[in-house]
N, C-alpha and C positions, 0 to 999 in steps of 0.2 A: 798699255793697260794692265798687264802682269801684273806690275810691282801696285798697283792701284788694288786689283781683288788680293793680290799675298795681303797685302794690308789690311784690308778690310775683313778679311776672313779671321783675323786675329780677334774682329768682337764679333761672330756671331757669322752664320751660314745665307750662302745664296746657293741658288741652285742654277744650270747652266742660261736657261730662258732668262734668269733673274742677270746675270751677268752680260748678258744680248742687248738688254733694255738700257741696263747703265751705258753699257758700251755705245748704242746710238745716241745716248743721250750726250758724252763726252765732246768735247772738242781741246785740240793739242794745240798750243801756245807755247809760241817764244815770246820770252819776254826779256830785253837785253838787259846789260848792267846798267843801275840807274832809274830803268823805268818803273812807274809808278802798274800795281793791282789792283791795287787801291787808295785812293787819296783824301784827305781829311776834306770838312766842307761839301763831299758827295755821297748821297749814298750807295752803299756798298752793292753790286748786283750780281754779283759772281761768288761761286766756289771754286778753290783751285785746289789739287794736288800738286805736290813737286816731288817731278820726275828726278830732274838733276837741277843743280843749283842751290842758293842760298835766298832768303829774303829775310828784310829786319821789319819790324814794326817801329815805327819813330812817331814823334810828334817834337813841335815845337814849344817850348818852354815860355812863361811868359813875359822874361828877358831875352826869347829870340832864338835860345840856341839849341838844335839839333838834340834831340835826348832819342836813344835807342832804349827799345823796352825788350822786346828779345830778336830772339834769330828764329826762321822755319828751315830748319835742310832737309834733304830729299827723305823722302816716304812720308811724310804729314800735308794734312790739309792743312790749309791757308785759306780765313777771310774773318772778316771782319764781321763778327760773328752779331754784338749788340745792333751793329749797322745794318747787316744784314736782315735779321731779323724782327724788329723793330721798325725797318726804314726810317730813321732816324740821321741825317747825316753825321757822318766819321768825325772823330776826332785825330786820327791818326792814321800816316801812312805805309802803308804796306810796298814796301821798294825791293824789287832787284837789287844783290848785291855783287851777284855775280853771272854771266848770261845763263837766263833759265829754262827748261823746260816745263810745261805746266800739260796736265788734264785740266779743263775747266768747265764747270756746267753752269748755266742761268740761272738767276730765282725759279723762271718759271719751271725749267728743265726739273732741277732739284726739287720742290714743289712736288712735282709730277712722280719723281723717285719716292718720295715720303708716303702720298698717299697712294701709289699702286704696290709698290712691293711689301708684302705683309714682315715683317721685324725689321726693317730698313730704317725707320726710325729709332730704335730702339741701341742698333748698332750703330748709330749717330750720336745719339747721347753718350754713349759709353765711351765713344772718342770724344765727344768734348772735353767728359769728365775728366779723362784722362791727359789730354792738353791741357786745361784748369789745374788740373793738381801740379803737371810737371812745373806751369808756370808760375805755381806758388812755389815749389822745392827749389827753382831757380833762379827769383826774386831773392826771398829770405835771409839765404847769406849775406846779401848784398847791403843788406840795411846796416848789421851790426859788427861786422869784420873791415879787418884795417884790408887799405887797397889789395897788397902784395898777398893777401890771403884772399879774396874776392878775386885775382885771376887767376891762382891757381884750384881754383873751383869753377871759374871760366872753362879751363883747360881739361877739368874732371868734365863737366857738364857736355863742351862742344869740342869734344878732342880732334874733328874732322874739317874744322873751322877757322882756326887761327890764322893758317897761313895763308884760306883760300880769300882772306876779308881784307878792307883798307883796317890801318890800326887805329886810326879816327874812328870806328866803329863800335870800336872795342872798346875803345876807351871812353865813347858815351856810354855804353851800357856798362862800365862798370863804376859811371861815374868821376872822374881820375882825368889830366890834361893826359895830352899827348905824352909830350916831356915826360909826365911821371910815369908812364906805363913801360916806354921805351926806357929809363932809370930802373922800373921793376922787372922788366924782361933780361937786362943786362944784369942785373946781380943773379936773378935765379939761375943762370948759365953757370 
């Protein structure tokens, strides 16, 4: 639970009761490599923090194949946020990439967090914002730079990631086969 309020105290103050209340509200999850948090075609009913570990957001393309959209590593929430709130079902899955540790609370749970603790939404918002932004600044380059410069802005972006990930992973989200990524890793050496 530490690393969950150090975090959260980054947008905005709770006081000890206030941190009591999340904390019953909490529940700790492993989630192994592979398994799904959330998966497309469902809707979404969880929030997760990640304690330790990696997760990607994927979906399936309409030729079938695996597209990674980003990475969550440890100290960010994790869910699927349109899904979530909206209850609308997903279009995309939120995967373990590597075995995780999660806090996780319910719609209703969270729900409960919003309207009883007074600025609790507020410091909600301001982390979305802030995961919206990053995940524009970390989209972006992706569009208009050749491969070999799209990973090494990869490697600015997730420097704590590379090695912990399959390189299939990597190399959906940067767009790029295999072949070429493993060709762009060996030259940059």
């Amino acid at each position: 639970m530490k690393e969950l309020f150090e975090f959260m105290l980054r947008f905005g103050n709770l006081n000890q009761q206030q941190m009591d209340f999340i904390s019953s509200k909490a529940v700790k999850m492993q989630l192994p490599n592979n398994a799904y948090f959330s998966e497309a075609g469902k809707i979404a009913r969880q929030v997760g923090f990640v304690v330790e570990g990696i997760v990607r957001v994927c979906y399936y393309s309409n030729k079938g194949e695996e597209v990674t959209k980003y990475f969550i590593e440890e100290n960010n929430l994790v869910v699927d946020l349109e899904s979530f709130d909206l209850e609308i079902c997903s279009s995309a899955y939120v995967q373990a990439v590597t075995d995780c540790t999660l806090i996780v609370f319910s719609k209703k749970d969270w729900q409960e967090l919003l309207q009883t603790i007074v600025g609790f939404e507020t410091m909600v918002n301001k982390i979305i914002s802030r995961a919206l932004m990053q995940k524009v600044e970390r989209r972006s380059p992706l569009v208009t730079e050749d491969a070999t410069t799209r990973y090494l802005k990869f490697l600015e972006i997730y420097p704590t990631v590379v090695n912990r990930i399959p390189l299939s992973y990597i190399a959906s989200y940067l767009g790029v086969t295999q072949s070429s990524l493993s060709r762009i890793r060996k030259n940059i050496r």
